[in-house]
C-alpha positions in Angstrom: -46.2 5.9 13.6 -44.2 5.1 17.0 -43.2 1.9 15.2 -41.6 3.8 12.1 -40.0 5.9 14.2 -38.2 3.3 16.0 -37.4 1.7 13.0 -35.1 5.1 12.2 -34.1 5.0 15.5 -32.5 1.3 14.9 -31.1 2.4 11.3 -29.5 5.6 12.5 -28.4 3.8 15.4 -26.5 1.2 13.4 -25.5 4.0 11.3 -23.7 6.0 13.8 -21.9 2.7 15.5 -20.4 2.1 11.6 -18.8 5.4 12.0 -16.0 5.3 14.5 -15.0 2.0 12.6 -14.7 3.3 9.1 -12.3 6.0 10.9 -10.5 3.5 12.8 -9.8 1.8 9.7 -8.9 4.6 7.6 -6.3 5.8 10.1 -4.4 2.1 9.7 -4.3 2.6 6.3 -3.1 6.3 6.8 -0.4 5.2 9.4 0.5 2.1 7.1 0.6 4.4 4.1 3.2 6.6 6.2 5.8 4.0 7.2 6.5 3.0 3.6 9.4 4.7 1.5 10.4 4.8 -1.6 14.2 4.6 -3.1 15.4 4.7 -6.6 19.5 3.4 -7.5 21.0 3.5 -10.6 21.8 -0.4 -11.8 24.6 1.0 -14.9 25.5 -2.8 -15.3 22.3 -4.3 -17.1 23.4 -5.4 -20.5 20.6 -7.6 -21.3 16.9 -8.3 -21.5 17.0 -10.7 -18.3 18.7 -8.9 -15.9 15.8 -6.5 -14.8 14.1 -9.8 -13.8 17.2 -11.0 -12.0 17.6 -7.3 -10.3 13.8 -7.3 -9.6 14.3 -11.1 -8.0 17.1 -10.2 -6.1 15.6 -7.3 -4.4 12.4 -8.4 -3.7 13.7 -11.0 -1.8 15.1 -8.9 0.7 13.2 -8.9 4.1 10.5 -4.9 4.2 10.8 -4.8 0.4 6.9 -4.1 -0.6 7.6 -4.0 -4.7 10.7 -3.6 -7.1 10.0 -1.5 -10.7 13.0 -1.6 -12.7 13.5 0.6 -16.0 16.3 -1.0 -18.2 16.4 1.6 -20.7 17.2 4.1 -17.9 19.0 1.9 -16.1 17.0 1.9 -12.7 15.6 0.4 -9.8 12.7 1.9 -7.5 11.9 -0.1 -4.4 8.9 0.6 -2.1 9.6 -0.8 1.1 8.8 -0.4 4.9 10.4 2.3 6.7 
């Protein structure tokens, strides 16, 4: 009996030291999560099926940019990017 209980002792020991770095974690994300914004421009010159990949190229490349979704038909660009 002593021997099972220090057997829950050692799990809910390990248990318990798992917790504070789950939280730690999840408040990096949480703080990464808030320094990232999110913009949308109008691009009224695309005239053709290739230029949403050459607007999508073009701003990806520039340094914070996290992802580019363009919409041709409405004539869009929405860039995610740190803030």
């Amino acid at each position: 009996m002593i021997i099972g209980g220090i057997t829950a002792l050692a799990v809910l020991g390990a248990i318990a030291s798992l917790a504070p770095l789950q939280s730690a974690a999840q408040a990096q994300a949480q703080s990464a999560h808030a320094q990232v914004r999110t913009a949308s421009f109008a691009v009224d010159n695309m005239t053709c099926a290739t230029c949403p990949i050459t607007v999508r190229t073009a701003m990806s490349r520039v340094d914070g940019v996290r992802a580019v979704e363009v919409d041709f038909d409405a004539k869009r660009a929405t860039v995610t990017y740190d803030a």
